[in-house]
N, C-alpha and C positions, 0 to 999 in steps of 0.2 A: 629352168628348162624353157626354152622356144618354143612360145606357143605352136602346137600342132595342129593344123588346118586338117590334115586326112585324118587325125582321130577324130576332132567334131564333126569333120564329115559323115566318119562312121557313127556316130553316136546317130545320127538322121538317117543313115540306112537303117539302122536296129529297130529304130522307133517308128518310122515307116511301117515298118513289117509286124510290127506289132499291133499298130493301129489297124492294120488292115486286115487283121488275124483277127479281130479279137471282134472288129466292128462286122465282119463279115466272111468265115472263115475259106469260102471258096475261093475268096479273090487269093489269099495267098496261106496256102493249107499248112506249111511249115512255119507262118511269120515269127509264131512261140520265139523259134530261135533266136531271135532278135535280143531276147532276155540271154542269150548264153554270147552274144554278142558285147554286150555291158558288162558283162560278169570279164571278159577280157580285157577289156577298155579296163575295166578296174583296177585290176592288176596289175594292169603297166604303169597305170601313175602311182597308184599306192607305193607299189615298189622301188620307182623311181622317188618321192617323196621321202620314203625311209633309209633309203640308202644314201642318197644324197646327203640328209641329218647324221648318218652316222658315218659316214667317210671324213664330214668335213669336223667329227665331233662335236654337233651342238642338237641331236636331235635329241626331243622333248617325246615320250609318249604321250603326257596330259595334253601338252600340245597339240597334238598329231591328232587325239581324240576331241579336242575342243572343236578345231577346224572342220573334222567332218559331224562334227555335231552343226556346228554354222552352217554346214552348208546343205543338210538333211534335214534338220528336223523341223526348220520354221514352215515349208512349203506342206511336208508331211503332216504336220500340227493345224493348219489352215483348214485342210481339206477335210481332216477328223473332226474339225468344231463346227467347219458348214453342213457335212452328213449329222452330225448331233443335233443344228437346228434343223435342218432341212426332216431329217427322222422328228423329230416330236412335232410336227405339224401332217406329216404323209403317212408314216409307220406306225403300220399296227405295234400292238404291247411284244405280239412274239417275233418279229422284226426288229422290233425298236431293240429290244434285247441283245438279238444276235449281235446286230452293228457295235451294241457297248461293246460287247467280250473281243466284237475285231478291234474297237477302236483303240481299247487298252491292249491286247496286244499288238494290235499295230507298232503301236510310239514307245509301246517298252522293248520290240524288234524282238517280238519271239512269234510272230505273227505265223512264220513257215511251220516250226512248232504244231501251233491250235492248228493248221489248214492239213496239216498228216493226218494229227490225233481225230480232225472229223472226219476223215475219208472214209467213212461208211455207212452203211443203208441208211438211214433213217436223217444221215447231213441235209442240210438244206443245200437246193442246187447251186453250182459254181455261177450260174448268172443272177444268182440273188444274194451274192455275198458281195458289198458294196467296196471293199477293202481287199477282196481277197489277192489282185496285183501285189499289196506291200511285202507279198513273203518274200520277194526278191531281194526288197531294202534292208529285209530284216538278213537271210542268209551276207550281203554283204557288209551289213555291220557289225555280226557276229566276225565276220573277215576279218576285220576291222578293228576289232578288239582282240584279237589272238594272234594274226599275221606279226605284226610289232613286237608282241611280248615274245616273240620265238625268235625274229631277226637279232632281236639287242643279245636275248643271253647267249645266243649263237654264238654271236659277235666276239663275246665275253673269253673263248673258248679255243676258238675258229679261225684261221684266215680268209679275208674276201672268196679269195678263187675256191676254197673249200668249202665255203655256202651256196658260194654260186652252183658248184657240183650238186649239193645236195638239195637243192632247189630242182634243178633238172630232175634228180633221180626223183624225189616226192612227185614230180607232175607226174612223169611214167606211171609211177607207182597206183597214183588217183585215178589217174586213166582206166588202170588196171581195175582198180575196185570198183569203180564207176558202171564199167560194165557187168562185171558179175552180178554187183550190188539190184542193177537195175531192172534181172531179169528173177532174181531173188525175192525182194523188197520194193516191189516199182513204186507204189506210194512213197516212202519213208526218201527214196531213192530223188523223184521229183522234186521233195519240197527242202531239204536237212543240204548243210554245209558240207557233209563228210563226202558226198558225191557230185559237189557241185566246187568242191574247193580248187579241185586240180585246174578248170578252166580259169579262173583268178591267177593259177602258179604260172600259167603258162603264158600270161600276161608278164610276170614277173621275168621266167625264160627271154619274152623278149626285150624288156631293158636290160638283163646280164650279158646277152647275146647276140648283141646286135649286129645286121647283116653290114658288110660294107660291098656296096656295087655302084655298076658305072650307071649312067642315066638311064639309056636304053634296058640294062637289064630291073633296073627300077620298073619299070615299068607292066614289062611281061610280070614282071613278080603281084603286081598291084590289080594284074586282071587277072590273073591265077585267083588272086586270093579274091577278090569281087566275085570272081564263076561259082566259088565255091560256098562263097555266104549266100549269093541271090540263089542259085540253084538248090540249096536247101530249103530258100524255103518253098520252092513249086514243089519239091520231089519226096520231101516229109512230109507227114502228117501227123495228129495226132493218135492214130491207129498204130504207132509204131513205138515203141518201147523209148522213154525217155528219161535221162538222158542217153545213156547207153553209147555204144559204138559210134550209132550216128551222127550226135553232137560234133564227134573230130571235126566233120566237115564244115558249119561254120564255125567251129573257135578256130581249125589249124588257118580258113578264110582271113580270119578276122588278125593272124598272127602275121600271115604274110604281108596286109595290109596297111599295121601297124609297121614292120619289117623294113617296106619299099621306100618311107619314108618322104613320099612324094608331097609336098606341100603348096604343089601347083597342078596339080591334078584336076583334070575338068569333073571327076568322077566325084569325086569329096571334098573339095575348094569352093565347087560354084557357090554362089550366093544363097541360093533355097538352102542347100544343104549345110550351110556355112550357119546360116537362120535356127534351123529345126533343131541343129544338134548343141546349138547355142541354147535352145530353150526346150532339149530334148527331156530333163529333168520332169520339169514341171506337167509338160503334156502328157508323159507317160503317169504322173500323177493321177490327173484329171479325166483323161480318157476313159479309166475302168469304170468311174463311176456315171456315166453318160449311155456308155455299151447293157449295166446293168438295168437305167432308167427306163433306156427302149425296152427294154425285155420285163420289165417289173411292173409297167404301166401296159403296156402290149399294144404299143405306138407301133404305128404301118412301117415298114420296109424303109419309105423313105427319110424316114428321121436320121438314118444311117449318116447321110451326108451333112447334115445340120451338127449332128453330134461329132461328127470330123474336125469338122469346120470351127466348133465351139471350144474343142479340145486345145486345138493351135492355140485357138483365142485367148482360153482360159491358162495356157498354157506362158504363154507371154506375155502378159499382168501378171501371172506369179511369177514369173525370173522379173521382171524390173519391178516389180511393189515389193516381192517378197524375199527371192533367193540374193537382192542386193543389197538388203538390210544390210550397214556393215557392223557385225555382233565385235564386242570386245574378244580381242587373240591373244594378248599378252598377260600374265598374271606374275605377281611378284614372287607367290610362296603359297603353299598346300590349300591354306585358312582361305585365300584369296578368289581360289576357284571357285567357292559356295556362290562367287559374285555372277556366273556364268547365268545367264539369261534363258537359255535353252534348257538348261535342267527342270529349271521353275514350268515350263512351257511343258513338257515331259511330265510332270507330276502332274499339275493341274486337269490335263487331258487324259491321263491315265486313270487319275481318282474319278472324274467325271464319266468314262468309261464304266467305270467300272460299278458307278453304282446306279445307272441304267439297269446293267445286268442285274444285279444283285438285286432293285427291285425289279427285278420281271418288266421289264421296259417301262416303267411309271405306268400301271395301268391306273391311276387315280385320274391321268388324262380324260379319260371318257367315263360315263353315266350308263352303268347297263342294267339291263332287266333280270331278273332272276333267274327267268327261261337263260337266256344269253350267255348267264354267269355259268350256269351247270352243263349248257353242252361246250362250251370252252373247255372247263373242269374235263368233261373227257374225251377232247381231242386230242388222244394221246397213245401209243403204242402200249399195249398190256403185257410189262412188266414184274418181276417178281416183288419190287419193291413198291408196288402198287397194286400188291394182292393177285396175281397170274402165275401163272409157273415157266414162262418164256426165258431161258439161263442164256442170258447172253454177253456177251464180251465184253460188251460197250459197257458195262456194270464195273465200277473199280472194284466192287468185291470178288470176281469173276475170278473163279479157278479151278482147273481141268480136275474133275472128281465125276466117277459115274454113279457114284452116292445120290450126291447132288443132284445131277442131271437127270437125272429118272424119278427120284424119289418126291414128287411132288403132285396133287390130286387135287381135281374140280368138281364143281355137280354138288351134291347131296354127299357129302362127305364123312358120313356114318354108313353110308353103303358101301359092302367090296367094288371095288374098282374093275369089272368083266371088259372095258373097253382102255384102248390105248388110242392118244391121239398123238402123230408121231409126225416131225418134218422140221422146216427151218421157221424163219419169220415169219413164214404165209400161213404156216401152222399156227402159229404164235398167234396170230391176230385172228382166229378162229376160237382161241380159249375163252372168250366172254360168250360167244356164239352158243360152243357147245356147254357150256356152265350155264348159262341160262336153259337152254332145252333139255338140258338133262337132268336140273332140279324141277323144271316141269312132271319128269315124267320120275322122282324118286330116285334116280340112281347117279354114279359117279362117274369119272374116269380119270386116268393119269395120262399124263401131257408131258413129252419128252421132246423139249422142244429148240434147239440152237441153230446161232446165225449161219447161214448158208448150207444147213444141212439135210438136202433135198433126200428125201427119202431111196437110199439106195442101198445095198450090202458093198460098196467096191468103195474103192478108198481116193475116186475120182471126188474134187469138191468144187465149189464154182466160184469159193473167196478166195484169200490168199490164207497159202499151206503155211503162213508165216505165222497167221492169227491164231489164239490158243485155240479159239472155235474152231480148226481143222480136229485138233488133237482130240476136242470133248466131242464130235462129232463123230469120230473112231470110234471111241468108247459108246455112243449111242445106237450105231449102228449092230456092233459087238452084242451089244442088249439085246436089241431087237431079235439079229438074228438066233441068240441063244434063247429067246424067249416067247415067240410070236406066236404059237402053238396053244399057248397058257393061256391066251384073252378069245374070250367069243367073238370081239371086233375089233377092227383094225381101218382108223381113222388116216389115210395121208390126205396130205395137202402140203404144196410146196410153191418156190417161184417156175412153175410148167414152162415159162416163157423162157427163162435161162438155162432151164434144162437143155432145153429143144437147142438156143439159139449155141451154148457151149459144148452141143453135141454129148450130151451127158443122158439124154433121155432116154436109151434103150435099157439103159442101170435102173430107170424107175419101172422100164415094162417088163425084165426082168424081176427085180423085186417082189411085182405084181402077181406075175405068174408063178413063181415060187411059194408066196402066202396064199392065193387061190387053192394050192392045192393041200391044203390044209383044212379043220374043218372049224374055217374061222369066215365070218361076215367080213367082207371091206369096203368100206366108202372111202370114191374119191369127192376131195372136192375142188370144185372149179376155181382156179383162180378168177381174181375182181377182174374188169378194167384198164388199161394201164393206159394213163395219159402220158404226151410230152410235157407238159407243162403242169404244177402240183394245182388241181382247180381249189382247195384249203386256203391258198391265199385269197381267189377270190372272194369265197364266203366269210373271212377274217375281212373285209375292207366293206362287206355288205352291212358288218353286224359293226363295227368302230365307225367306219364313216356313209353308213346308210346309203351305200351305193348298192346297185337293181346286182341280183346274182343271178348268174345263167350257166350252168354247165356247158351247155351245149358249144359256149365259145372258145373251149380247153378242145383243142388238137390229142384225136387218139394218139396211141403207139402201141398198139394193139395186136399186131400180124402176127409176131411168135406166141404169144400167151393163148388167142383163140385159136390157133391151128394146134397151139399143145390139148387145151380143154375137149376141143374138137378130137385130140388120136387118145385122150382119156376116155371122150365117150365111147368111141364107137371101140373101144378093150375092151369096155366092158363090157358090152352085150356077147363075147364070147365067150363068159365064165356066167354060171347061176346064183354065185354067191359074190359076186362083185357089182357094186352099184353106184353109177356116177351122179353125184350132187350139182344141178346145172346154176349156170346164172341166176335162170329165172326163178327157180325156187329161194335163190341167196338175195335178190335185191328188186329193188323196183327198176321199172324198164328203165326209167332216165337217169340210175346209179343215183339218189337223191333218194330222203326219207323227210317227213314233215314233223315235226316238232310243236306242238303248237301253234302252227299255222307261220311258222319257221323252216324254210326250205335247208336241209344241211346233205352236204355231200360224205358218201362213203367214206370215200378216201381219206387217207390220211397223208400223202407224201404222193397221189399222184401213183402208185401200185396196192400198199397196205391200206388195208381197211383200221380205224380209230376204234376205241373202246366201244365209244358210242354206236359207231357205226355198224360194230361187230353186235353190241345190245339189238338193236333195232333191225339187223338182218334176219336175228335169230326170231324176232316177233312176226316181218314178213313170213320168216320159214314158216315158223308153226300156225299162222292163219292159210297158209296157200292150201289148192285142193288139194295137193297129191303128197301131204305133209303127213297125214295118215297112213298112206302105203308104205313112204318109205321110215320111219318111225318102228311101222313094225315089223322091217328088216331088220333094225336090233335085234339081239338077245339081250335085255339090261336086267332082267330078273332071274 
């Protein structure tokens, strides 16, 4: 094929916009797209590639998978052994960790895979996952490895012109599911090949389909399609359902552009563009981990254009040191492939990956104290499998039973159980709290507690209805409401702030006022804090690399959660048996508790409060003045 100046062009429009998305999302709020921009580029050459081999009868799959192993995995494999050295000099143990498990799935390209399965509470944020860009490489090398095996036995079957149909119809068709899927599954939706494939087919559409037109209408076609990818990405954001419907507009963009076939195009010819998309690869490599440095280190604003700038940079040293290695292509017989160079490259990184993770990011790196060692030990969300009764999803033993889900008690556990403590994760991180004050004072309670299950009777949730936690959250509610009459008290605590912010909070004030009128005690309690940024890292880099900690430098995000704590308190004062548990009774003024002359933060993730933090709230509680009064609004005997 003839080399194509307006696909490399394209490939620089894509990467543009992703750069500029990712480094700073206002300047261009849709750039994401730029990744569904490549995902067509793919497709057209993949498919041109395979067809080509099997028209003229000599195409190889081992082949076809060597070649995009040469040309993927050495720049990929780079970047994962500099974050490995670069991590074991900067990364804490519970960092250093993370990056193994991306690093190994990075290069063994199930990367999109891990980045679904963590989509929830308790993941580390998307700008401290040094790798998380690869699930791109990964969805098209799964392409990659399936697209082939389906053209040849087509093939086997089939006439051209009747693949070609059924190519067309499968894009429709992904289209199709694409969208449902998206507003269904939007996680599962973003990251997995099954709703990301059609844009690949439709790349394929356009080498089956090619337009033939005269110069002029070349051209209108080539600004059509340009209006339609740049205009995506001012007019999308990530507030909008992805991929979904909206994608059409830059892939059908990116189709026409391919289409117009203009190879003197001022638009995607010129020389910059000609440049970028020549070493579009590698930048879009290097860039994510630049984007996450600024944010992980908490470098001023202006590092932005430095990290631009280093990205091209670094981006072009790897296409001429790296992407032009020329790896061996040719192999005589099956035994001969083992010679492939890039496998060895793929294990080696994958095993070193993996056993990062596997030890807990080499904490033998650092020398700690004892103190040190034991509030690390419980920097950690309270778990069933770490003694709690928090049933949640994220648990692979996790399964919908209201047995299960209720049947679980804290405190002094020889005493009947007179109180319930009921609600989601916010709840959850309360059970060390109330387990400590409650073997203070002799008695017990049960804790019915799952992921996003804000205390309500309606069958409104604030996760997705997809996760089984909707299903065991039904059931919990179910309980409640057939049972709330039974306990002298009734414990919620929830995430307030997504109640409010998901318009889901008149279901708690309802709730509220429903149990009130029963003759049962209720405590709310106030949700933590909620910062933008998890301040847990900082205290993790105070205590490994003896850097000064300061809360104060973590950015609230605070507005919804204190205005929800805020319409809890002032409920309450309109019922006699409802009584709201504030901040200040739950923590010290600066969110911070002292250890040994050890400053540690509540937080656990930057909203949830940690084991520990939950231990040591519950010790504030019971020293504060007005711990007495409200103590003996229980009935615990």
């Amino acid at each position: 094929m003839k080399f194509r100046k307006d696909i490399n062009g394209l490939r620089a429009i894509a990467v543009i916009a992703v750069l500029l998305f990712h480094f700073n999302p206002s300047w261009m709020p849709g750039g994401f797209a730029g990744v569904d921009v490549f995902f067509v580029i793919s497709g057209f050459l993949m498919t041109g590639i395979i067809f080509r081999g099997i028209e003229q009868e000599k195409f190889s799959i081992l082949k076809f998978y060597v070649a995009r192993a040469n040309r993927i995995i050495p720049a990929l494999a780079l970047l994962c052994l500099v974050l490995m050295i670069f991590g074991w000099f900067y990364l804490t143990p519970f960092d250093y960790r993370i990056l193994g498990k991306h690093v190994a799935s990075s290069i063994g390209f199930l990367s999109n895979v891990m980045y679904w399965r963590e989509a929830g509470y308790f993941d580390a944020a998307s700008l401290e996952k040094w790798l998380l860009h690869t699930w791109t490489l990964s969805v098209e090398w799964q392409f990659y490895i399936i697209y082939p095996l389906i053209l040849v036995a087509m093939r086997k079957f089939l006439s051209i012109k009747t693949m070609k149909l059924i190519l067309l119809v499968a894009t429709v068709l992904g289209f199709i599911f694409c969208v449902f899927s998206t507003y269904k599954w939007p996680n599962a939706s973003y990251f997995l090949l099954t709703t990301r494939a059609w844009e690949m087919l439709i790349g394929g559409v356009a080498y089956f389909y090619p337009f033939t037109l005269k110069e002029g209408r070349k051209k209108f076609v080539e600004w059509i399609g340009v209006a339609l990818v740049v205009s995506s990405y001012f007019l999308i954001s990530a507030e909008n359902p992805w991929p979904g419907y909206l994608a059409l507009f830059p892939v059908l963009g990116s189709f026409l552009i391919i289409q117009a076939q203009r190879n003197d195009s001022i638009i995607t010819s010129n020389i910059v563009f000609q440049k970028l998309g020549t070493w579009s690869y590698s930048i879009y490599l290097w860039h994510w981990p630049l984007v996450v440095g600024i944010y992980y280190f908490s470098l001023s604003s202006s590092y932005i254009y430095l990290g631009m700038a280093l990205s091209i940079l670094l981006g072009f040293l790897s296409y001429k040191y790296v992407e032009k290695i020329n790896f061996r292509k040719e192999f005589g017989n099956l035994f001969t492939y083992l010679k492939h160079k890039p496998i060895y490259i793929v294990l080696v990184v994958g095993v070193m990956g993996s056993f990062v993770f596997l030890d807990k990011g080499i904490e033998e790196r650092f020398s700690l104290s004892a103190t040190d060692k034991n509030i690390i030990d419980d920097l950690k969300i309270p778990y069933r499998n770490n003694g709690y009764c928090f049933y949640s999803s994220h648990d692979p033993s996790f399964e919908v039973s209201q047995s299960k889900g209720v049947d679980c008690y804290l405190g002094n556990k020889e005493e009947n159980a007179k109180t319930l403590l009921f609600g989601d994760s916010f709840a959850g991180h309360n059970e060390p709290f109330f387990d400590e004050v409650f073997k203070a004072n002799d008695a017990s309670f049960q804790s019915i507690v799952t992921n996003w299950c804000v205390p309500s009777l309606t069958e409104n949730f604030i996760g997705s209805k997809t996760n089984k936690a909707y299903e065991q959250c039904l059931l919990n509610r179910k309980y409640l409401k057939e049972n709330m009459q039974n306990y002298e008290n009734l414990i919620f605590a929830g995430s307030w702030g997504n109640a409010l912010e998901f318009k889901q909070f008149k279901d708690v004030e309802i709730l509220i006022d429903e149990a009130a009128k029963l003759d049962v005690n209720i405590f709310l309690m106030a949700a933590p804090y909620d910062y933008k940024k998890n301040p847990l890292q900082g205290f993790y880099k105070s205590i490994y690399f003896d850097q000064p900690f300061d809360i104060d430098v973590f950015d609230g995000n605070d507005k919804f959660v204190s205005e929800a704590n805020m319409r809890l308190n002032n409920l309450s004062q309109n019922y006699d048996n409802v009584y709201y548990i504030d901040r200040t009774m739950l923590y010290e003024n600066n969110n911070t508790f002292d250890v040994d002359g050890i400053t540690v933060p509540y937080t656990f993730d930057g909203d949830h409060i940690s084991v520990i933090g939950s231990k040591y709230s519950a010790k504030h509680f019971m020293n504060h003045s007005k711990y007495q009064a409200m103590i003996n609004n229980f009935k615990l005997n």
